[in-house]
N, C-alpha and C positions, 0 to 999 in steps of 0.2 A: 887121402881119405876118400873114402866111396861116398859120389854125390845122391844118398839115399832120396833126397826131395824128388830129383829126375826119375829115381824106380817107382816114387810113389805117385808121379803124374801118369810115367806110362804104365800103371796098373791100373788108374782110376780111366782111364781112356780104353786100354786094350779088355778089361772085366767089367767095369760097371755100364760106362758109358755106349757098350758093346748093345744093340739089341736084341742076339744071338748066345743064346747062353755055350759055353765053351770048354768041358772039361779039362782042356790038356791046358787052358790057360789056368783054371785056377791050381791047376799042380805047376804051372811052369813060375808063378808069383807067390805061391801061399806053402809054407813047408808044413809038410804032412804033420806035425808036429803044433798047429797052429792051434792058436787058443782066444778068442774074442770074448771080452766082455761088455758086452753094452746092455745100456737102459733097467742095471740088475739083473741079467742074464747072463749065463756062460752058453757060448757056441765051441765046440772042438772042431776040428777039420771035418768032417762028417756032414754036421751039425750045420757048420757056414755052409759046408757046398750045397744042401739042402737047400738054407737060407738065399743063395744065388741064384737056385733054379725055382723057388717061389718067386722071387722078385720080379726077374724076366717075365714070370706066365700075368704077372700083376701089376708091371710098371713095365713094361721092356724098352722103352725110351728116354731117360734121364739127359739133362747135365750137370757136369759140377762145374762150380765156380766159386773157385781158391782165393780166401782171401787173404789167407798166410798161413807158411811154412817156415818152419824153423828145426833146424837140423843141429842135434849133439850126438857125437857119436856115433851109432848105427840105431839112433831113435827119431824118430821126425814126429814134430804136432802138427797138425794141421787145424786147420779153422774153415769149413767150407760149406757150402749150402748145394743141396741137395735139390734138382726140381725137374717134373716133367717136361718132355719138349714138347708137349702137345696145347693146346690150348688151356688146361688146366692152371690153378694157383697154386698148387701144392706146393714147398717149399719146405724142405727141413731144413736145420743148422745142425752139422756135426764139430764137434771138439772131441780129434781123436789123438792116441797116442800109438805111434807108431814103430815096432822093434822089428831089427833085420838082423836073420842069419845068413852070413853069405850074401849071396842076392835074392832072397827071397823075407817074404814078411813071415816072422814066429809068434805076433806078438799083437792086440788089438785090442787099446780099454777108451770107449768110446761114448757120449754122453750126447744124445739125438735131443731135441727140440722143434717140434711144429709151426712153422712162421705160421703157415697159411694151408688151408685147404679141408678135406672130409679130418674129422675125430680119428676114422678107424684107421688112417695110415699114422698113426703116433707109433705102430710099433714097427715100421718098415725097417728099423736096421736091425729088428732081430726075429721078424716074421720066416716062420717055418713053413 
């Protein structure tokens, strides 16, 4: 079995954690075919990459920190918080679910929560 947790740490490292926005990475992790729903919204491939290069110009410093992964199949959940490296409190909590074709992600239904920090980043995982 393909250990999907390990593709999903180094996508969260090599794409988010990046402060560098990177097109060849989101096509080398995310298949053109991708489809994310989070927070009541649908993102298609297009739509995330968009979503990737708002982020960076608005956060381009994150860490995550996993606090579990659980793998069936070629789906992986994840449970992980979301936060600026900078001196800020911002802090989200993602519950995501994660599907792979091959080695790449097809598949993103995800449910964000605000620990801490401004109102207006509630919609950071689907901000355009």
């Amino acid at each position: 079995m393909i250990d999907y947790k390990s593709r999903l740490k180094e996508m969260f490292s090599a794409v988010l954690e990046n402060s560098i926005y990177n097109e060849k990475l989101i096509h080398q992790y995310f298949n053109q075919n991708y489809v994310q729903h989070v927070d009541g919204k649908t993102l298609h491939f297009d739509g995330f990459n968009q979503h990737m290069k708002t982020l960076k110009k608005d956060m381009p410093e994150i860490k995550i920190d996993i606090k579990t992964l659980v793998q069936e199949g070629n789906t992986v959940f994840s449970n992980h918080v979301v936060s600026k490296k900078t001196a800020s409190d911002m802090k989200i909590q993602v519950i995501g679910e994660f599907r792979f074709e091959g080695d790449q992600i097809c598949y993103c239904d995800e449910l964000t929560y605000l620990i801490s920090g401004d109102p207006k980043d509630r919609d950071l995982g689907s901000r355009i």
